[in-house]
The first five atom37 places (N, CA, C, CB, O) and aatype in JSON, in Angstrom:
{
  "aatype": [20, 20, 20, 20, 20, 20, 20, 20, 20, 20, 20, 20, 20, 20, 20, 20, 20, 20, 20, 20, 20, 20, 20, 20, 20, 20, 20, 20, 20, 20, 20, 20, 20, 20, 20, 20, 20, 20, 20, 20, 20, 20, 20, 20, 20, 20, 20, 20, 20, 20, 20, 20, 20, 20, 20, 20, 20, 20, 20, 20, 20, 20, 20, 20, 20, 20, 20, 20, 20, 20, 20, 20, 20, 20, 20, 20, 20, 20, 20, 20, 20, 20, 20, 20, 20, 20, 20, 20, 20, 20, 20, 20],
  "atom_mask": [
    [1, 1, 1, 1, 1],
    [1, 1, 1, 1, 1],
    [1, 1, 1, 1, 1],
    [1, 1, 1, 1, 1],
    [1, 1, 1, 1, 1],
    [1, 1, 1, 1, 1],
    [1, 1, 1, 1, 1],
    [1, 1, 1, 1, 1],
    [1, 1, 1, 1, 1],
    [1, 1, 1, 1, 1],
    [1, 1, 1, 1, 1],
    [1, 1, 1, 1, 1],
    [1, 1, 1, 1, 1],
    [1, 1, 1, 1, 1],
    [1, 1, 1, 1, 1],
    [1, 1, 1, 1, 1],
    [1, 1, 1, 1, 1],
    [1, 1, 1, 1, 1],
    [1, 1, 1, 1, 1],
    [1, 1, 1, 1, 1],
    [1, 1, 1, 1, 1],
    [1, 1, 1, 1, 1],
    [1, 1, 1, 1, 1],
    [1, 1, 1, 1, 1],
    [1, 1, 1, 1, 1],
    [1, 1, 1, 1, 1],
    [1, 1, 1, 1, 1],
    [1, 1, 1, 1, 1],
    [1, 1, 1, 1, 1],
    [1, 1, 1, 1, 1],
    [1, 1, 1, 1, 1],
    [1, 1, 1, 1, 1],
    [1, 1, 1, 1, 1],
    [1, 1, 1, 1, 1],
    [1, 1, 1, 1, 1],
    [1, 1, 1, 1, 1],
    [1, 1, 1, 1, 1],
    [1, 1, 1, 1, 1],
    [1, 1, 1, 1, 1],
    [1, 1, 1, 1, 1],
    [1, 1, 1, 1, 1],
    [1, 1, 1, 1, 1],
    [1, 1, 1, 1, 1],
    [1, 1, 1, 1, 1],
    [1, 1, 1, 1, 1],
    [1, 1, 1, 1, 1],
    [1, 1, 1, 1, 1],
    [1, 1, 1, 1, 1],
    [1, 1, 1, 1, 1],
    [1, 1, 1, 1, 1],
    [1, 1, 1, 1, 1],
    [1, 1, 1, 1, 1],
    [1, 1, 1, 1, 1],
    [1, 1, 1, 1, 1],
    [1, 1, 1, 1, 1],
    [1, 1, 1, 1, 1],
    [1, 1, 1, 1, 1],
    [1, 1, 1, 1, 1],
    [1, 1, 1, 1, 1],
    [1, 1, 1, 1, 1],
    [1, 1, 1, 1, 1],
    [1, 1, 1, 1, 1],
    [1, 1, 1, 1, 1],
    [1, 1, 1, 1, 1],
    [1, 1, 1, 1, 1],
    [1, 1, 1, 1, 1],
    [1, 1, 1, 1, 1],
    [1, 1, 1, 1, 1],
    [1, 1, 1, 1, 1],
    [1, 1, 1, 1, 1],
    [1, 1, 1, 1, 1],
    [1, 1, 1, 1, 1],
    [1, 1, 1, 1, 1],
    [1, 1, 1, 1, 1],
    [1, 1, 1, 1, 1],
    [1, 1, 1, 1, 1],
    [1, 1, 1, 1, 1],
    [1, 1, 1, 1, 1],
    [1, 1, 1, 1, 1],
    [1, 1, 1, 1, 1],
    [1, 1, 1, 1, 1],
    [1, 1, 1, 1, 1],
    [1, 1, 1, 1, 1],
    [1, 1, 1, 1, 1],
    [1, 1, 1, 1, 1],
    [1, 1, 1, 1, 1],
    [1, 1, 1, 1, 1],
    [1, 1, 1, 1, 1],
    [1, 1, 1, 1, 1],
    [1, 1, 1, 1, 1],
    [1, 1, 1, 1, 1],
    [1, 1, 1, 1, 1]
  ],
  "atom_positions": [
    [[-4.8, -19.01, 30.6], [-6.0, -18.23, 30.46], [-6.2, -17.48, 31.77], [-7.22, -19.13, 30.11], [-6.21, -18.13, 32.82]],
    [[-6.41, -15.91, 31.79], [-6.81, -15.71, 32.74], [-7.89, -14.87, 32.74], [-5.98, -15.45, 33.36], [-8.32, -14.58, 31.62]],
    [[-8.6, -14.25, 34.0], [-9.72, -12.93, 33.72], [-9.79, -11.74, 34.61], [-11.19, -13.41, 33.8], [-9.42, -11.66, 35.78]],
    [[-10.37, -10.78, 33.81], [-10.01, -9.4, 34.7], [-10.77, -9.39, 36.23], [-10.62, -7.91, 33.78], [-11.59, -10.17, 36.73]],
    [[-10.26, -8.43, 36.63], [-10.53, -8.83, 38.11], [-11.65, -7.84, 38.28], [-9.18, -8.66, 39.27], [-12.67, -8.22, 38.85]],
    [[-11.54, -6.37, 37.77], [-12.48, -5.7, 37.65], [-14.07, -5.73, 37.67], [-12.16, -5.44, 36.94], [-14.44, -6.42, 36.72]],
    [[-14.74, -5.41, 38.12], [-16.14, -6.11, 38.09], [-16.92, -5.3, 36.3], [-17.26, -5.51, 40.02], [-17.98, -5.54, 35.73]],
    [[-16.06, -4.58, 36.03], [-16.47, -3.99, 34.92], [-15.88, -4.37, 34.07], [-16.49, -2.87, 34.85], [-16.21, -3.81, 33.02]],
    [[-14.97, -5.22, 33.94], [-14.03, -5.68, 33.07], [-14.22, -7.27, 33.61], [-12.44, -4.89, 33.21], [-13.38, -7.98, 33.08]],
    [[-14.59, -7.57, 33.99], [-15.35, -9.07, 34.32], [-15.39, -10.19, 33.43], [-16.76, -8.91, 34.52], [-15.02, -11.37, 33.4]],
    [[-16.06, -9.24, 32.64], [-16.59, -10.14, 31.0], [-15.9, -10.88, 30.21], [-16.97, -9.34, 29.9], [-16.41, -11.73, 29.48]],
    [[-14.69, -10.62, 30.29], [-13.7, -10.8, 29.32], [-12.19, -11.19, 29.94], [-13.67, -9.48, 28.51], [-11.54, -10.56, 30.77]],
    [[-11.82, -12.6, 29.15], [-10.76, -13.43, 29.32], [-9.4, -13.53, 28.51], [-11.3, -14.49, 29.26], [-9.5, -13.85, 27.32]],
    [[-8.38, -13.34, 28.93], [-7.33, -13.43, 28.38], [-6.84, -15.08, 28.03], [-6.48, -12.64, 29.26], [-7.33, -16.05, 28.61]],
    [[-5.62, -15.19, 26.81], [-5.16, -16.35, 26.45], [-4.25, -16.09, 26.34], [-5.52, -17.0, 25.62], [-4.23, -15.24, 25.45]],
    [[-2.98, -16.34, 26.83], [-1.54, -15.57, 26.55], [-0.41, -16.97, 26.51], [-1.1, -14.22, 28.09], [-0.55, -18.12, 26.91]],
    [[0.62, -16.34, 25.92], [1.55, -17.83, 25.75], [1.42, -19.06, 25.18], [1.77, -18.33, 26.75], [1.99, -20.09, 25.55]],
    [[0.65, -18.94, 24.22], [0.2, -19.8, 23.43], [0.82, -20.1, 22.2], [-0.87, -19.52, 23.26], [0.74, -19.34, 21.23]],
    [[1.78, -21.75, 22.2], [3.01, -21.59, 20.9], [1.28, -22.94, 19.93], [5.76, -22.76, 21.49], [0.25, -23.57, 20.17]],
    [[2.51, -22.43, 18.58], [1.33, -22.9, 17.76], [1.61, -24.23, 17.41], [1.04, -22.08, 16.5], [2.24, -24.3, 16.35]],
    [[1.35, -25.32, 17.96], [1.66, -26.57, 17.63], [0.68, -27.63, 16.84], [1.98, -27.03, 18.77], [-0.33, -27.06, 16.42]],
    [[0.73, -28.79, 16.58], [0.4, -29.49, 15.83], [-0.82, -29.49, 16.9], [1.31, -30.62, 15.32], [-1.85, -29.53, 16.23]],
    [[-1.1, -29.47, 18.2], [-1.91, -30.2, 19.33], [-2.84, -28.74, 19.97], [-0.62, -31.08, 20.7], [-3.53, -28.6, 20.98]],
    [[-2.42, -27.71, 18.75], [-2.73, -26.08, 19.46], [-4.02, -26.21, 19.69], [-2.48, -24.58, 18.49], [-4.8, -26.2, 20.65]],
    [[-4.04, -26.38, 18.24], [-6.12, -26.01, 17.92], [-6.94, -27.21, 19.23], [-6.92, -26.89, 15.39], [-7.99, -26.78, 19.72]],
    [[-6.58, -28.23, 19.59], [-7.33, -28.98, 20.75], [-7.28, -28.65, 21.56], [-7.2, -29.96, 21.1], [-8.17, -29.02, 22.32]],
    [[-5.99, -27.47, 22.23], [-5.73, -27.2, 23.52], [-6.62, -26.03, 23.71], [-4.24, -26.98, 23.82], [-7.42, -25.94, 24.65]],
    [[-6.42, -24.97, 22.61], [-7.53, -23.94, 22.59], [-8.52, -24.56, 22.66], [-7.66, -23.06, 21.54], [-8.72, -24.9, 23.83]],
    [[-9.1, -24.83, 22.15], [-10.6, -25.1, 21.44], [-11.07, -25.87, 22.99], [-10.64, -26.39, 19.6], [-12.23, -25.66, 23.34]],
    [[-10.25, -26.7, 23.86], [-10.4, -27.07, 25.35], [-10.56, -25.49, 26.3], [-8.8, -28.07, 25.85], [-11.32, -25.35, 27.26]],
    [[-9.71, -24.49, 25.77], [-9.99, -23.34, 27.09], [-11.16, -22.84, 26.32], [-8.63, -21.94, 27.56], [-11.84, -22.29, 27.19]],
    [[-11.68, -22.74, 25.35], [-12.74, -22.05, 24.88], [-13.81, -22.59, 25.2], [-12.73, -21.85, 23.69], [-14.78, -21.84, 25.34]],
    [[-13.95, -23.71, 25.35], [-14.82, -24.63, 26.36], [-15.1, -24.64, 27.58], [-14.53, -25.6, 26.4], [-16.07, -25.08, 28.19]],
    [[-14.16, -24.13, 27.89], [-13.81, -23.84, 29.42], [-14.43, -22.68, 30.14], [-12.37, -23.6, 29.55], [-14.89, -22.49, 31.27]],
    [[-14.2, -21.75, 28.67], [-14.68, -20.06, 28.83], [-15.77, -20.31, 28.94], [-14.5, -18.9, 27.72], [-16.31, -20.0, 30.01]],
    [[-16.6, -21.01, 27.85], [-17.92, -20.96, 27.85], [-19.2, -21.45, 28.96], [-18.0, -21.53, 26.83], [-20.41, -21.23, 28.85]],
    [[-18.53, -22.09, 29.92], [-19.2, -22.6, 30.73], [-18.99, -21.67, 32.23], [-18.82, -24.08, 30.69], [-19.48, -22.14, 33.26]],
    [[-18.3, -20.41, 32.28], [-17.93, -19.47, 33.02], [-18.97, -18.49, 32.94], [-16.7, -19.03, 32.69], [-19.23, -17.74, 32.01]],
    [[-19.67, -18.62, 34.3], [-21.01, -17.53, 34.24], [-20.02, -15.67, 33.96], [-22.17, -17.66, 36.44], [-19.01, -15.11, 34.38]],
    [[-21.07, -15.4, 33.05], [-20.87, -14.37, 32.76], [-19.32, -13.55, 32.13], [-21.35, -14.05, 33.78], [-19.04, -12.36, 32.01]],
    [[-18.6, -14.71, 31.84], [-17.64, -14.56, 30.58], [-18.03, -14.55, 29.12], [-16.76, -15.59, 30.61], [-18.31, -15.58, 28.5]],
    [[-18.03, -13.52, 28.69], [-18.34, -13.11, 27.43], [-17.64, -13.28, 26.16], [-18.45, -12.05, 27.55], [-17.98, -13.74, 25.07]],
    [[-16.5, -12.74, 26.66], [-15.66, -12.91, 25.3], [-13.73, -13.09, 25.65], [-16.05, -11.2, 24.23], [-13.18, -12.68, 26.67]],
    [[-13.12, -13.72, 24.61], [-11.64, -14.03, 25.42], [-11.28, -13.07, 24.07], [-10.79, -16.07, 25.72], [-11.81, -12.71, 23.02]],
    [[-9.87, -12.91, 24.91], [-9.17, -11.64, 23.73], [-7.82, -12.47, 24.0], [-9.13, -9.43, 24.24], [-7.43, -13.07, 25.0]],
    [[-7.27, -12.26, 22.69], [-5.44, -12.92, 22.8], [-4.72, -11.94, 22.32], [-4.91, -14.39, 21.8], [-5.45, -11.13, 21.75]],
    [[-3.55, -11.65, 22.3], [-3.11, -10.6, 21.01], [-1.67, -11.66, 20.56], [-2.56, -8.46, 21.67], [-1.07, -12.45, 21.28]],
    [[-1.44, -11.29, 19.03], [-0.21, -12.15, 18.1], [0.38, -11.41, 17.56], [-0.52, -13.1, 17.04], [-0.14, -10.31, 17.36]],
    [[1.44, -11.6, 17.17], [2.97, -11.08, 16.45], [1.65, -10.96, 15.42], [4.8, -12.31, 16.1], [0.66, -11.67, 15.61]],
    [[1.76, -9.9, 14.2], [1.47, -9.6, 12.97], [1.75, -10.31, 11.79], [1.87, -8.65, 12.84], [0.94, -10.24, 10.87]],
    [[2.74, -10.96, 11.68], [3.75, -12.1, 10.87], [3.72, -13.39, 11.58], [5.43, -11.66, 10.81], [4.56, -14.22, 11.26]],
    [[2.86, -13.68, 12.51], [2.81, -15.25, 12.71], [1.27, -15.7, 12.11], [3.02, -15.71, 14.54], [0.17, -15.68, 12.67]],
    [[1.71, -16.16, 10.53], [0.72, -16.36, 9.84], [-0.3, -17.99, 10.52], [1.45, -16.4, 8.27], [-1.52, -18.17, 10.49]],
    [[0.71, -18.82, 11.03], [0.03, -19.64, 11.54], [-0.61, -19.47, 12.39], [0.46, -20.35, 11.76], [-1.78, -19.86, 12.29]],
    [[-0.31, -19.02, 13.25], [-1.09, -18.54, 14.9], [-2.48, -17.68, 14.57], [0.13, -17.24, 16.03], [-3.45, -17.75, 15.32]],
    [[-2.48, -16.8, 13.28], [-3.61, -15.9, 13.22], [-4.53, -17.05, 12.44], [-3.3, -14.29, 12.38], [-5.54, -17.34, 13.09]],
    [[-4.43, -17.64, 11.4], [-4.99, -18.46, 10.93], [-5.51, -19.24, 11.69], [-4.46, -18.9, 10.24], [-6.69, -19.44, 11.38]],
    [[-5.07, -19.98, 12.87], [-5.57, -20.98, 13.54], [-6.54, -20.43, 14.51], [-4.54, -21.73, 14.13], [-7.61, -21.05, 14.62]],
    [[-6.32, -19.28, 15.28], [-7.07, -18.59, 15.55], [-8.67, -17.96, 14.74], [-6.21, -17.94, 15.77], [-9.84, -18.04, 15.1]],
    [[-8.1, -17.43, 13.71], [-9.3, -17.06, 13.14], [-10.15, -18.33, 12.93], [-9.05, -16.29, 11.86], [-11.34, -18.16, 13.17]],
    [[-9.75, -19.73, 12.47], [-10.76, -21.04, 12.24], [-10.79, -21.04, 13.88], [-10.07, -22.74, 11.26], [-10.08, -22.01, 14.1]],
    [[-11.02, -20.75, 14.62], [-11.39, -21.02, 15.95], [-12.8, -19.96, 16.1], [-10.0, -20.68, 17.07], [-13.65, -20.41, 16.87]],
    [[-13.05, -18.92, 15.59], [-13.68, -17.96, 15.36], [-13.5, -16.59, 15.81], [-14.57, -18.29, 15.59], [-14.27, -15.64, 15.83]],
    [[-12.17, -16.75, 16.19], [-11.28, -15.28, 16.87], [-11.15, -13.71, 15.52], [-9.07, -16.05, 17.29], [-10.83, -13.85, 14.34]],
    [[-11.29, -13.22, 15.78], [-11.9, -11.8, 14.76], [-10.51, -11.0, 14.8], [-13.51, -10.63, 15.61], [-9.77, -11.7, 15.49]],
    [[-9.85, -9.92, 14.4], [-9.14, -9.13, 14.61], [-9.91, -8.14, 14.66], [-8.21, -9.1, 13.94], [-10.89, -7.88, 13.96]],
    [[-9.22, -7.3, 15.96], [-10.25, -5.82, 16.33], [-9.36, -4.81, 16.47], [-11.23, -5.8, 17.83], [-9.75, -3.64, 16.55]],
    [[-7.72, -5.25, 16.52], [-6.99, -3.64, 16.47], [-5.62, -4.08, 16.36], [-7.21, -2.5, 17.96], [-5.36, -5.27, 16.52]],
    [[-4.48, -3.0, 16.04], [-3.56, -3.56, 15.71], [-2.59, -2.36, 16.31], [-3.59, -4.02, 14.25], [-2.67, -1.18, 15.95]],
    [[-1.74, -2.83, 17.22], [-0.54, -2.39, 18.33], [0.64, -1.98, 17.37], [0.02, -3.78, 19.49], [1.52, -2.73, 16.95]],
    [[0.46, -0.59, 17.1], [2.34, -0.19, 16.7], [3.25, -0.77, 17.19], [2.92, 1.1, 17.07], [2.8, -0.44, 18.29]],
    [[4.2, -1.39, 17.47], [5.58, -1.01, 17.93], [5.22, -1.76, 19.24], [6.07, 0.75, 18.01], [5.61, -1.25, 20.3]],
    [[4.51, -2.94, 19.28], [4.45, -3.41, 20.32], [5.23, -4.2, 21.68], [3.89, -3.77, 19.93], [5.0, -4.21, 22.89]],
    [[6.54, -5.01, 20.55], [7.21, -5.29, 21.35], [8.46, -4.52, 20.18], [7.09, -6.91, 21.93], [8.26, -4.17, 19.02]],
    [[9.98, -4.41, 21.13], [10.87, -4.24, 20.42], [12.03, -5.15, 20.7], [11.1, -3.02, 20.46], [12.37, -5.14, 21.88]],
    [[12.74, -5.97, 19.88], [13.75, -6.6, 19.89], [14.76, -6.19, 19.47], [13.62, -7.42, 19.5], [14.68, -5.81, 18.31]],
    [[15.98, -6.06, 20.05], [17.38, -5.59, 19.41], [16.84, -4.33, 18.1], [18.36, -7.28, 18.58], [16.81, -4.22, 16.87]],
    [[16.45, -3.51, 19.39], [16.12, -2.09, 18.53], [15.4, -2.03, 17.43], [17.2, -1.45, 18.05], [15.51, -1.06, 16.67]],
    [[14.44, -3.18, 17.14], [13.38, -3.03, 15.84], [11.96, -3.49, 16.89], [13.8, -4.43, 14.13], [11.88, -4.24, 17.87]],
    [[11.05, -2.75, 16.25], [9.98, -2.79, 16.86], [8.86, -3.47, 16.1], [9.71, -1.57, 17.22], [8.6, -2.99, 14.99]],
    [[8.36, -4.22, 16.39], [7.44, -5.29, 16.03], [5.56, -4.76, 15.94], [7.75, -6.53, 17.33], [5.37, -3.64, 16.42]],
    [[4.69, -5.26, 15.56], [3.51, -4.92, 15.67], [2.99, -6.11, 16.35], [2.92, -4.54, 14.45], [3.87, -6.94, 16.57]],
    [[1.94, -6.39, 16.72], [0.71, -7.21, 17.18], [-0.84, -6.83, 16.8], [0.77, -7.21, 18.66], [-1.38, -5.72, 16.75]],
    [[-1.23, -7.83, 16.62], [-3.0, -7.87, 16.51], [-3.66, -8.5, 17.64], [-3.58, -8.74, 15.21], [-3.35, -9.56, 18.19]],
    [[-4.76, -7.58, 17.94], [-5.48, -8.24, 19.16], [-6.37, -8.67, 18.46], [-5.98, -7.45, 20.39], [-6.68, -8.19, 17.37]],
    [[-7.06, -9.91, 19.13], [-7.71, -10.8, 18.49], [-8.84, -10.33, 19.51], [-7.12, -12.37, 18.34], [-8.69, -9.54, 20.44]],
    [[-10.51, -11.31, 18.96], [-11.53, -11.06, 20.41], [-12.31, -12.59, 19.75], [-12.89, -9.04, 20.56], [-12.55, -12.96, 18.6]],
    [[-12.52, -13.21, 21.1], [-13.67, -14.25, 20.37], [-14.81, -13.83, 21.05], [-13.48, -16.01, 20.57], [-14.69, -13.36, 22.18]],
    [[-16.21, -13.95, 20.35], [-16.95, -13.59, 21.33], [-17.38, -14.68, 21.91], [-17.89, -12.81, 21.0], [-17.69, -15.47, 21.01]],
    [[-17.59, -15.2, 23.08], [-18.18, -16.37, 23.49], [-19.91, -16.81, 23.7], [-17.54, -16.45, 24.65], [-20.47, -17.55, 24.51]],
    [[-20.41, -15.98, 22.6], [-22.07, -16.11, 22.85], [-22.31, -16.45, 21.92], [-23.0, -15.07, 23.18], [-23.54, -16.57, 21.84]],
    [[-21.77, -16.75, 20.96], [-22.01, -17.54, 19.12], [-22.19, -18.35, 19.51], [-20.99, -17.81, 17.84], [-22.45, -19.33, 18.81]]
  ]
}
């Protein structure tokens, strides 16, 4: 987990590298806890492969939203992939 350094971009926390395991949803659901007790962190954003049906699912029961979706985000052996950025807000 990390957060922007920006004083205008302040608000808001990243979650990156996150594999989806049997132990996921406790480990999140621990940094989201974490977030929440961070003066003036607002909301954490993650972004996921488009086709990792588990990872978005587990996410979304966490209360993570989808807010936009990355063309061609990463490319592997010349095929290019999409991603969804996710946002939780942390004031629910």
């Amino acid at each position: 987990m990390g957060r922007e350094g920006a004083a205008k971009l302040a608000h808001k926390g990243d979650i990156g590298g996150v594999y989806v395991a049997p132990k996921a949803r406790a480990l999140l659901q621990a940094g989201i806890d974490f977030a929440q007790s961070v003066p003036r962190l607002l909301q954490l954003n993650l972004v996921v492969y488009v086709e990792n049906a588990g990872a978005i699912k587990l996410y979304e029961s966490l209360g993570f939203e989808i807010f936009g979706r990355e063309l061609g985000a990463i490319m592997v052996d010349d095929v290019l992939y999409d991603d969804f950025h996710m946002r939780l807000d942390l004031r629910r």
